[in-house]
N, C-alpha and C positions, 0 to 999 in steps of 0.2 A: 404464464409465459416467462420464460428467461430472457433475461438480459446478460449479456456478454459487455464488461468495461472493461476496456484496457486502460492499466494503468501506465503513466509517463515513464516510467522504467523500462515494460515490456514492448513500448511503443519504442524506446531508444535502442533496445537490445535488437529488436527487428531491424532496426535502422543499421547497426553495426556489422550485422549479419551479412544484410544487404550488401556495404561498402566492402566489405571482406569478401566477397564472392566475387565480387561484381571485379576486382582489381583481376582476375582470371578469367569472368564470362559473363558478362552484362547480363546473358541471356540467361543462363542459371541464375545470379542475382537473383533477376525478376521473377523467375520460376519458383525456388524456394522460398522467397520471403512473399510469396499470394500461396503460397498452399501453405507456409505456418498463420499465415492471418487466416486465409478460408476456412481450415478445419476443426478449428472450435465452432464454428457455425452451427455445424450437427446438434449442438445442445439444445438449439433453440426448436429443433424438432424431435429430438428425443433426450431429454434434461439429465434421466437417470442413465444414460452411460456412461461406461465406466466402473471402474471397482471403489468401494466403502474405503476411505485411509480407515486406518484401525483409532489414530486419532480422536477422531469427530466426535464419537459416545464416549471419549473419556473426557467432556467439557462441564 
């Protein structure tokens, strides 16, 4: 099973996001910043989506 944590960074950058939309359209606001939180969700039901960083095997 996956776990999804957000870290207090990405929970603040949401938050900024938010106040930055939201000074032109609440309603977007709130549309944008629930589909960038919703759509990592997907991992929790298919984990390996997504592409390999080239990174990870060079550890």
């Amino acid at each position: 099973m996956v776990e999804i944590i957000w870290t207090d960074n990405a929970i603040q950058d949401l938050s900024e996001i938010g106040e930055y939309i939201g000074n032109d359209s609440p309603k977007y606001a709130e549309l944008t910043v629930s589909t960038l939180f919703d759509t990592p969700l997907i991992l929790t039901d298919q984990p390996k989506t997504g592409r390999i960083v080239p990174e990870f095997n060079s550890q």
